[in-house]
BAMI-879284 format. One record per residue (C-alpha): residue in one letter; x, y, z. Coordinates in Angstrom, 1 decimal, decimal comma. Each point is the difference from the previous one (the first is absolute). Layout:
N
<atom><r>a</r><u>X</u><v>Y</v><w>Z</w></atom>
...
# end
This chain:
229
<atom><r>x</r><u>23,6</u><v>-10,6</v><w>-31,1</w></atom>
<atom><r>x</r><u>1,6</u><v>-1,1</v><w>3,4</w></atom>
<atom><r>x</r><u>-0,2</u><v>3,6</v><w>1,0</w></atom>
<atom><r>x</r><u>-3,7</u><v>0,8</v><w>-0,5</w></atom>
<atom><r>x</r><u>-1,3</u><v>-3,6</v><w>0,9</w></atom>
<atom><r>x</r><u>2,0</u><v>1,3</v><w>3,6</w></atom>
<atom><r>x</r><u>-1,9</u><v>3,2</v><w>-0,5</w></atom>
<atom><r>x</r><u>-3,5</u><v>-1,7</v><w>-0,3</w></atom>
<atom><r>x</r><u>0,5</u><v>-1,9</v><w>3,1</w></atom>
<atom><r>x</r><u>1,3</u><v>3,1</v><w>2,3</w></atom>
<atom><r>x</r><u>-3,6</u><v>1,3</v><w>-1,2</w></atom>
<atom><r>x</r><u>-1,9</u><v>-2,8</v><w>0,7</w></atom>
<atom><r>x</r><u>1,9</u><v>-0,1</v><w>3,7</w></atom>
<atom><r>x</r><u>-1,2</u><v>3,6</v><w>0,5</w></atom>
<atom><r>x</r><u>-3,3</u><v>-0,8</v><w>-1,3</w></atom>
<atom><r>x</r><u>-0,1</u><v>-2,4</v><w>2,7</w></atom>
<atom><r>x</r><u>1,0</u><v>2,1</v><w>2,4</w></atom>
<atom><r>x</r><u>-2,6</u><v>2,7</v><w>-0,9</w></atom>
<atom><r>x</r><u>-2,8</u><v>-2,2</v><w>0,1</w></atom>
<atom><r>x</r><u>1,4</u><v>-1,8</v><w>3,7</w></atom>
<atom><r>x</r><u>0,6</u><v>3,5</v><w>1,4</w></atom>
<atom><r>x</r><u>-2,5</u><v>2,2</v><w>-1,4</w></atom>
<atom><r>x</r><u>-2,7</u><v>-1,5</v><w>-1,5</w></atom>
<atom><r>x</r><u>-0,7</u><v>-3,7</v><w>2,4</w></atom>
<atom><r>x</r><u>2,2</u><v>0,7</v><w>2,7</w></atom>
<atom><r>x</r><u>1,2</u><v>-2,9</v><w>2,2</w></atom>
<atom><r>x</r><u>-1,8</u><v>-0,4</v><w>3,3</w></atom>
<atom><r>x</r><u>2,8</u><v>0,6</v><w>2,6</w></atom>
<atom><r>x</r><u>-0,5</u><v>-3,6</v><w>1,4</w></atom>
<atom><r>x</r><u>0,5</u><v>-2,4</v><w>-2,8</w></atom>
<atom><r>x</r><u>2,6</u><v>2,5</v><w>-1,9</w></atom>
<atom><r>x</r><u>3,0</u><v>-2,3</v><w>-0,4</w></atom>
<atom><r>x</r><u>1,8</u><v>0,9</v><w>-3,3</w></atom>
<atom><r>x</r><u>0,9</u><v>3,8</v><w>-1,5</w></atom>
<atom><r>x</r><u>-1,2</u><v>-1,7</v><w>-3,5</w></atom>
<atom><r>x</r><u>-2,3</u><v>-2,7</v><w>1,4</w></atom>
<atom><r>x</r><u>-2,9</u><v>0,6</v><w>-2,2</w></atom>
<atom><r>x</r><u>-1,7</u><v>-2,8</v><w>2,6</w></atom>
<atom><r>x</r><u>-2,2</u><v>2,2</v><w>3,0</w></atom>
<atom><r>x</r><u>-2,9</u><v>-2,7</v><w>0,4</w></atom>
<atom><r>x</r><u>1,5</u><v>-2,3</v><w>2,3</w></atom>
<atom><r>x</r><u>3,0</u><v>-1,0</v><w>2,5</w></atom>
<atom><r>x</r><u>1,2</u><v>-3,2</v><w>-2,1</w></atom>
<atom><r>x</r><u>3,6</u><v>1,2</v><w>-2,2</w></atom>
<atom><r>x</r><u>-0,9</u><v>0,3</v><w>-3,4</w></atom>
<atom><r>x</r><u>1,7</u><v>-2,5</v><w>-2,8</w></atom>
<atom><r>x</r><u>3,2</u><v>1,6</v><w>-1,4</w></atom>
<atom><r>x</r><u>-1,0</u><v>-0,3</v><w>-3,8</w></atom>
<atom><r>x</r><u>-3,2</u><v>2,2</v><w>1,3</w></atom>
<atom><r>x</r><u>2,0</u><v>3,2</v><w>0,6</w></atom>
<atom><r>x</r><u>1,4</u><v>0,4</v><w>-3,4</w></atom>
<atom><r>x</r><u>-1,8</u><v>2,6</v><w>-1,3</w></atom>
<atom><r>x</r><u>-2,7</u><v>-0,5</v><w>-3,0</w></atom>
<atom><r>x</r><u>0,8</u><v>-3,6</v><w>-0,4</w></atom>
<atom><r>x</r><u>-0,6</u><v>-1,0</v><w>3,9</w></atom>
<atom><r>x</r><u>-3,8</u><v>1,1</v><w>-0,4</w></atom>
<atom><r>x</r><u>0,2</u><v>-2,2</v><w>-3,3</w></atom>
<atom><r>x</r><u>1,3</u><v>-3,0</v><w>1,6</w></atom>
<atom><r>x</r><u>-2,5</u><v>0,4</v><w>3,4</w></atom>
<atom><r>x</r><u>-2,7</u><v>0,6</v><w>-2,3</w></atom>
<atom><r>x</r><u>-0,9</u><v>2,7</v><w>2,1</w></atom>
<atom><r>x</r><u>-0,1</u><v>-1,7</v><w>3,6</w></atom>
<atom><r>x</r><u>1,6</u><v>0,0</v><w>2,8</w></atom>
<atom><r>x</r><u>2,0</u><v>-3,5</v><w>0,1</w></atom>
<atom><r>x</r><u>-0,7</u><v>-0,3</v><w>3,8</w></atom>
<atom><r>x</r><u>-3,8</u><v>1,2</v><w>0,6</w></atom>
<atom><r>x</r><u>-1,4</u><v>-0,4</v><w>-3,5</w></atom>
<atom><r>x</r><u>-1,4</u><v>3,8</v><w>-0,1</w></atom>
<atom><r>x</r><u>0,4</u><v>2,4</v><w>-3,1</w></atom>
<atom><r>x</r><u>3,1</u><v>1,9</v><w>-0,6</w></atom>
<atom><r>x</r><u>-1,7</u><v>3,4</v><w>-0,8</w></atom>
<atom><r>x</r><u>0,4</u><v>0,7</v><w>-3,8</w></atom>
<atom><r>x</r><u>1,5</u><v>3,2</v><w>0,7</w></atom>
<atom><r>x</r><u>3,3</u><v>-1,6</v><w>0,8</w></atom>
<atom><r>x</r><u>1,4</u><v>-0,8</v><w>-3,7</w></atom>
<atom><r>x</r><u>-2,4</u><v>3,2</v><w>-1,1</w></atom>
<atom><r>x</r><u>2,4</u><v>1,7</v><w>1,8</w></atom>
<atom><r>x</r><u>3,3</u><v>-1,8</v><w>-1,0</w></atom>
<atom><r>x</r><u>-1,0</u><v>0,2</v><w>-3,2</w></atom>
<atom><r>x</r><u>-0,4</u><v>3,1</v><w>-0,4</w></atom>
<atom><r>x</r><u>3,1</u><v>1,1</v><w>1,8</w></atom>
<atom><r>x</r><u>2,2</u><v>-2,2</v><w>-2,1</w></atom>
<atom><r>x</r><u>-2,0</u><v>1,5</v><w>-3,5</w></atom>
<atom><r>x</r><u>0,6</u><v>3,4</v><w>1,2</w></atom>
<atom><r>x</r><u>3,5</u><v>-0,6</v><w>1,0</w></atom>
<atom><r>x</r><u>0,9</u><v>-1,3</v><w>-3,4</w></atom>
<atom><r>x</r><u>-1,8</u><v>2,2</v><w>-1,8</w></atom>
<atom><r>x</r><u>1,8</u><v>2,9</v><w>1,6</w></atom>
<atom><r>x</r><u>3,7</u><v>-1,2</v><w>-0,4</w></atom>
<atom><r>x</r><u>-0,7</u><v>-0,6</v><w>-3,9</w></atom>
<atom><r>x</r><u>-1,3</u><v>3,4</v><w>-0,3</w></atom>
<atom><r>x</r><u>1,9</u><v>2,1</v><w>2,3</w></atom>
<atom><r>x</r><u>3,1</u><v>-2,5</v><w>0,4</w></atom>
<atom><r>x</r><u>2,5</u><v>0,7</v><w>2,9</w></atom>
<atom><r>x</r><u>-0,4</u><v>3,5</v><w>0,4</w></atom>
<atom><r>x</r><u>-0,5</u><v>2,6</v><w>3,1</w></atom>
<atom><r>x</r><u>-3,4</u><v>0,2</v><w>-1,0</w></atom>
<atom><r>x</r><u>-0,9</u><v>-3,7</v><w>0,2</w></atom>
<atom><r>x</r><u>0,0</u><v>0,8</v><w>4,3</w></atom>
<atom><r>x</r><u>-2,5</u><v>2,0</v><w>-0,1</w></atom>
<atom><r>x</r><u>-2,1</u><v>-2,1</v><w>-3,0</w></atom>
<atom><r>x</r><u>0,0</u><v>-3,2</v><w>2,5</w></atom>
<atom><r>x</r><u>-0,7</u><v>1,7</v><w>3,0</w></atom>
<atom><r>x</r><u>-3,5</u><v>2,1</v><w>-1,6</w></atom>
<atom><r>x</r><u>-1,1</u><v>-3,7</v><w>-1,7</w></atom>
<atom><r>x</r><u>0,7</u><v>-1,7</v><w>3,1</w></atom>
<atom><r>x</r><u>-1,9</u><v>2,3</v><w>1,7</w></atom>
<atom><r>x</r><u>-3,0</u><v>0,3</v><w>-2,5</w></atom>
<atom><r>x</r><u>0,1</u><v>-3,8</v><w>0,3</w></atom>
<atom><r>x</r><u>-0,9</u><v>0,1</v><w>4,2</w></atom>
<atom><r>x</r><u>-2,4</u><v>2,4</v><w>-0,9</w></atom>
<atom><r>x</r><u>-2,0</u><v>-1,5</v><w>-2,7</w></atom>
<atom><r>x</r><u>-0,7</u><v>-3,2</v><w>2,4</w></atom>
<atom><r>x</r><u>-0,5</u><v>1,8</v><w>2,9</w></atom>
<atom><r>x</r><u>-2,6</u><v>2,2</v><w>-1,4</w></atom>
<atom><r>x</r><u>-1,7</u><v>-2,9</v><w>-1,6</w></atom>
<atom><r>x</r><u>-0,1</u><v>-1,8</v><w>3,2</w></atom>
<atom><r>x</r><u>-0,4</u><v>2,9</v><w>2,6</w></atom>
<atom><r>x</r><u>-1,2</u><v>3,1</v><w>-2,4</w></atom>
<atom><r>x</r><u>2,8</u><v>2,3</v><w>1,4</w></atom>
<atom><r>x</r><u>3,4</u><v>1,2</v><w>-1,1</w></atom>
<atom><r>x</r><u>2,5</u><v>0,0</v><w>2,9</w></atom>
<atom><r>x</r><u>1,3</u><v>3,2</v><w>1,5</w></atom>
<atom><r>x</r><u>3,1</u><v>-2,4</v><w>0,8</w></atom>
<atom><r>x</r><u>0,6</u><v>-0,7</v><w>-3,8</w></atom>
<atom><r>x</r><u>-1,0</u><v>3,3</v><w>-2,2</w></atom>
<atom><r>x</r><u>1,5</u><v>2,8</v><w>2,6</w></atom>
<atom><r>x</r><u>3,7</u><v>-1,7</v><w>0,1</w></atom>
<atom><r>x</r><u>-0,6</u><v>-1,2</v><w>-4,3</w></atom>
<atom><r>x</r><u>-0,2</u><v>4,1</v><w>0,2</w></atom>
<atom><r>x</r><u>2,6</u><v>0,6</v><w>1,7</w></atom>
<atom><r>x</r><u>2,3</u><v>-2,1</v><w>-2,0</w></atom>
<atom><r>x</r><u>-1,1</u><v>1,2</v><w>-2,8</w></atom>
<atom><r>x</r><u>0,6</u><v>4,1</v><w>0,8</w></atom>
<atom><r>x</r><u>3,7</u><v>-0,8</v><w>1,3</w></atom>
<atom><r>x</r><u>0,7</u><v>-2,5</v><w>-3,1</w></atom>
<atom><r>x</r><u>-1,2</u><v>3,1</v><w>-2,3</w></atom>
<atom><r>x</r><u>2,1</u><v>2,7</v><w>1,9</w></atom>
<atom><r>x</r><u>3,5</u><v>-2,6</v><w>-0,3</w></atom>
<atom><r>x</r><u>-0,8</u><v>-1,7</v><w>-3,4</w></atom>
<atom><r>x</r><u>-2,2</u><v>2,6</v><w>-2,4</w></atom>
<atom><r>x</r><u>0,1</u><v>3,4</v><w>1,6</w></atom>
<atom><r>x</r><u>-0,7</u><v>1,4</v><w>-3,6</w></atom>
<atom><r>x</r><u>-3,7</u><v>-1,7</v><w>0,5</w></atom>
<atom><r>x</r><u>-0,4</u><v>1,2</v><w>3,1</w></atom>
<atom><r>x</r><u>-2,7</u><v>2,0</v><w>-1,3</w></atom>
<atom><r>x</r><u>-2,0</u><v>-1,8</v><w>-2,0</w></atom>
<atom><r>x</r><u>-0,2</u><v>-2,7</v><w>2,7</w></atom>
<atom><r>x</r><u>-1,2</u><v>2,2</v><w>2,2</w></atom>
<atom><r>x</r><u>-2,6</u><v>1,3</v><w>-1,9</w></atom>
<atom><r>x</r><u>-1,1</u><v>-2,9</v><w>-1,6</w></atom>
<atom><r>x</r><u>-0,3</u><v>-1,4</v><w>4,1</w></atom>
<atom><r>x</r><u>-1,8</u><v>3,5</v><w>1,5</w></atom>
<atom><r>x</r><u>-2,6</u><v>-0,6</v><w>-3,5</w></atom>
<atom><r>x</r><u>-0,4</u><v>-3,2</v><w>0,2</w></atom>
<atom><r>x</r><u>-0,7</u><v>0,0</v><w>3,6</w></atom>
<atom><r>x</r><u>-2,1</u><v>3,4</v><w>-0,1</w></atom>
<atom><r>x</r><u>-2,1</u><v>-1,5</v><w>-2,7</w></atom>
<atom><r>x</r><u>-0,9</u><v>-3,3</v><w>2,5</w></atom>
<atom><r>x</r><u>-0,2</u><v>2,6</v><w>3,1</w></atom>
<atom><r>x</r><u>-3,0</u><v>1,8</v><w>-2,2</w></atom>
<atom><r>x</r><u>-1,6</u><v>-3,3</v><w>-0,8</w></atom>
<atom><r>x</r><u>0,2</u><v>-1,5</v><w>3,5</w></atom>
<atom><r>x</r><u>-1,4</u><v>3,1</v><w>1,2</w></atom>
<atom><r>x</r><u>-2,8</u><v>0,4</v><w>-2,7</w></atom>
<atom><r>x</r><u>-1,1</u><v>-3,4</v><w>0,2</w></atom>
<atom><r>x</r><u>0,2</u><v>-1,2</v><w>3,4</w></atom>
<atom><r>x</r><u>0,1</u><v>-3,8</v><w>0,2</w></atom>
<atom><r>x</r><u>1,0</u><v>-0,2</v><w>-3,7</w></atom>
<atom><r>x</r><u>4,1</u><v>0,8</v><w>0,6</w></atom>
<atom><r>x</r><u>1,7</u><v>-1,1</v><w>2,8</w></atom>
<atom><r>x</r><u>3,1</u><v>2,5</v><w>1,6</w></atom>
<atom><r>x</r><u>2,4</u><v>-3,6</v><w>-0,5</w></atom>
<atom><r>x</r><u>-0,7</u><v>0,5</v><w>-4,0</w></atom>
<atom><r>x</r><u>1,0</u><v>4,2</v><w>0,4</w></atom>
<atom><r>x</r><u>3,1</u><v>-1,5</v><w>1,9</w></atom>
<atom><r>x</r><u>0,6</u><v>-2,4</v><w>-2,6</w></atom>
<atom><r>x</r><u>-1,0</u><v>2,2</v><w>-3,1</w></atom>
<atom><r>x</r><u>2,8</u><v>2,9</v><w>1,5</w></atom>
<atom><r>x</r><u>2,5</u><v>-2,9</v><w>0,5</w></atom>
<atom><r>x</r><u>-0,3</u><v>-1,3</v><w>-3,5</w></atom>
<atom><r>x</r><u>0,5</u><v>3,3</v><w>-1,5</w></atom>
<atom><r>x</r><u>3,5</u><v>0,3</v><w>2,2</w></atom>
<atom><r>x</r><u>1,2</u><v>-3,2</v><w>-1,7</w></atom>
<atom><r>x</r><u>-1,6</u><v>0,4</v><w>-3,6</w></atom>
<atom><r>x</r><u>-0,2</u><v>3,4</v><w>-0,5</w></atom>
<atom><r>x</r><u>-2,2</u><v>1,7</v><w>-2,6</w></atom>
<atom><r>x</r><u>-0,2</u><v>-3,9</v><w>-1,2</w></atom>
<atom><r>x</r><u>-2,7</u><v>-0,3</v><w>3,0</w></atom>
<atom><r>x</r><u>-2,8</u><v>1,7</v><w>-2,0</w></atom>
<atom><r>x</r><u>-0,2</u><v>-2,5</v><w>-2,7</w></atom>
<atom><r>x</r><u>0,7</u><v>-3,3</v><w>3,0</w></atom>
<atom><r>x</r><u>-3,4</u><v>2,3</v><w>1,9</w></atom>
<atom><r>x</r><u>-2,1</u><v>-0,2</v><w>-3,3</w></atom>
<atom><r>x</r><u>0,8</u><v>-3,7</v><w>0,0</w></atom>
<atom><r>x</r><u>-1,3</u><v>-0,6</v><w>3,6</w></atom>
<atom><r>x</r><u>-3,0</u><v>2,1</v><w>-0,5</w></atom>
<atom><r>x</r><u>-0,8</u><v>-2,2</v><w>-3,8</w></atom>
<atom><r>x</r><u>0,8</u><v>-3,8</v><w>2,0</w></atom>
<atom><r>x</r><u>-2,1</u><v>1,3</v><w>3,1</w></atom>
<atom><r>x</r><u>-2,8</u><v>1,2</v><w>-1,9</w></atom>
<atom><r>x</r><u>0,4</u><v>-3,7</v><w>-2,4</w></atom>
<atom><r>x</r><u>0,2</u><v>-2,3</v><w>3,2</w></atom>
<atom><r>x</r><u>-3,1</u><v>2,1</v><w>1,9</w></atom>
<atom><r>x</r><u>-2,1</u><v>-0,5</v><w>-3,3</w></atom>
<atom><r>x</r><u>0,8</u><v>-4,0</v><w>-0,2</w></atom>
<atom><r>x</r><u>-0,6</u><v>-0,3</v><w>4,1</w></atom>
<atom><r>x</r><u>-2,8</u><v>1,9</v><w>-0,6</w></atom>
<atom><r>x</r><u>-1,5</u><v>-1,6</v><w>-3,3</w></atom>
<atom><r>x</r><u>0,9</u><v>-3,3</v><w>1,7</w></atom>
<atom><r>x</r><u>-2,0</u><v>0,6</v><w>3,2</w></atom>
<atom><r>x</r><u>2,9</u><v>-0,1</v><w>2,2</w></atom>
<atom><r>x</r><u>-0,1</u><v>3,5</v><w>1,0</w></atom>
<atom><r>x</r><u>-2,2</u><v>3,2</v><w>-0,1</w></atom>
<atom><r>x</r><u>0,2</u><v>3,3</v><w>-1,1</w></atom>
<atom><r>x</r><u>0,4</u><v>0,6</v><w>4,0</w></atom>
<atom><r>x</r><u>2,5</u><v>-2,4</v><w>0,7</w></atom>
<atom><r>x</r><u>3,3</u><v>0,9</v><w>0,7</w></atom>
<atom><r>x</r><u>3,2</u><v>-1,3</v><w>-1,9</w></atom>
<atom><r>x</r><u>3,5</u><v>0,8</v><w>0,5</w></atom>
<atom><r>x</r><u>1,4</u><v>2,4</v><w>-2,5</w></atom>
<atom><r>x</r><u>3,8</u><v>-0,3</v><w>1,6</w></atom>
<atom><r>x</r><u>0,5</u><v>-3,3</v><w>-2,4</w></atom>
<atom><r>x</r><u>-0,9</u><v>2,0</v><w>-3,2</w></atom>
<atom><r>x</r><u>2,4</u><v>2,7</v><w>1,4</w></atom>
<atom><r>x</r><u>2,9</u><v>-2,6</v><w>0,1</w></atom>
<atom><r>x</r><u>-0,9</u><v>-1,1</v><w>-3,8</w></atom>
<atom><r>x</r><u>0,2</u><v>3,3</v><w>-1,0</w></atom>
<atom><r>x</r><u>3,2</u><v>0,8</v><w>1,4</w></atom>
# end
């Protein structure tokens, strides 16, 4: 129990970390903590305010010093590292593969915030998540080697035609994405694409039904890539 409570936490640090780094970055000027989770003012934060989850809890989601909103994306985040990081030690345990399992979640994490707040996927994550992913397929399963690749060059080709016949509609950081997830997941990315295209197609109906968007109204389609995968 010990053990995966320790697990949970590591998560929720690096989902801390993704949303400080990637997602709200600090302001060079009132940075003053690697985990501060604090980037509205100069004042030090309270100590019981850093521990993840249960800081934002306490604060009731404002600053101690100035009184403004901790954004909401801050124990998104953390939860949803720590879920994904226990989650993926009970089903993997402590195996080779769970490396490459934490580092693609991670990853997809960053991305599903930043896309939500900024309507982009970053070169910076998806080429080296990539990357990773071709050398971790050459050491650990070169006997998949193939079907990773194809199911990468499909997946991606099929987003590439899309983008391309519908300009506007598909965005080159969802082919990037799409290819990545099929380095990782293999010929398991088809059904984890059908997924994203059914909760897209669900959420643009209830924006649009509830008057929040139009048929012409853009919505990211990188977060309903991550619940695919």
């Amino acid at each position: 129990v010990f053990g995966y409570f320790l697990v949970f936490l590591v998560g929720t640090l690096v989902g801390r970390l993704i949303c400080l780094h990637f997602v709200i970055p600090h302001p060079k000027s009132t940075q003053r903590a690697f985990l501060s989770q604090f980037n509205c003012c100069q004042e030090r934060p309270v100590w019981y305010g850093e521990i993840p989850l249960l800081g934002y809890l306490l604060l009731r989601g404002k600053c101690q010093a100035c009184g403004r909103s901790i954004s909401l994306l801050h124990p998104l985040s953390e939860l949803m590292g720590g879920l994904y990081f226990l989650l993926s030690l009970y089903f993997f345990g402590l195996h080779l593969k769970l490396i490459p399992v934490l580092i693609f979640g991670s990853s997809l994490i960053a991305i599903f915030f930043i896309d939500l707040r900024e309507r982009r996927v970053p070169n910076r994550i998806v080429f080296p998540l990539y990357l990773v992913g071709v050398i971790f397929i050459a050491l650990a399963y070169p006997e998949r080697w193939m079907e990773l690749m194809i199911s990468s060059a499909v997946a991606g080709g099929l987003f590439l035609i899309l983008a391309l016949l519908v300009p506007g509609g598909m965005g080159m950081g969802d082919v990037k994405l799409a290819a990545t997830m099929g380095i990782y997941l293999g010929y398991s990315v088809f059904p984890g694409l059908m997924i994203a295209f059914v909760t897209a197609a669900l959420t643009g109906l209830f924006l649009i039904l509830t008057r929040k968007k139009t048929r012409k109204d853009y919505i990211p389609f990188a977060p309903h890539l991550v619940l695919g995968a």
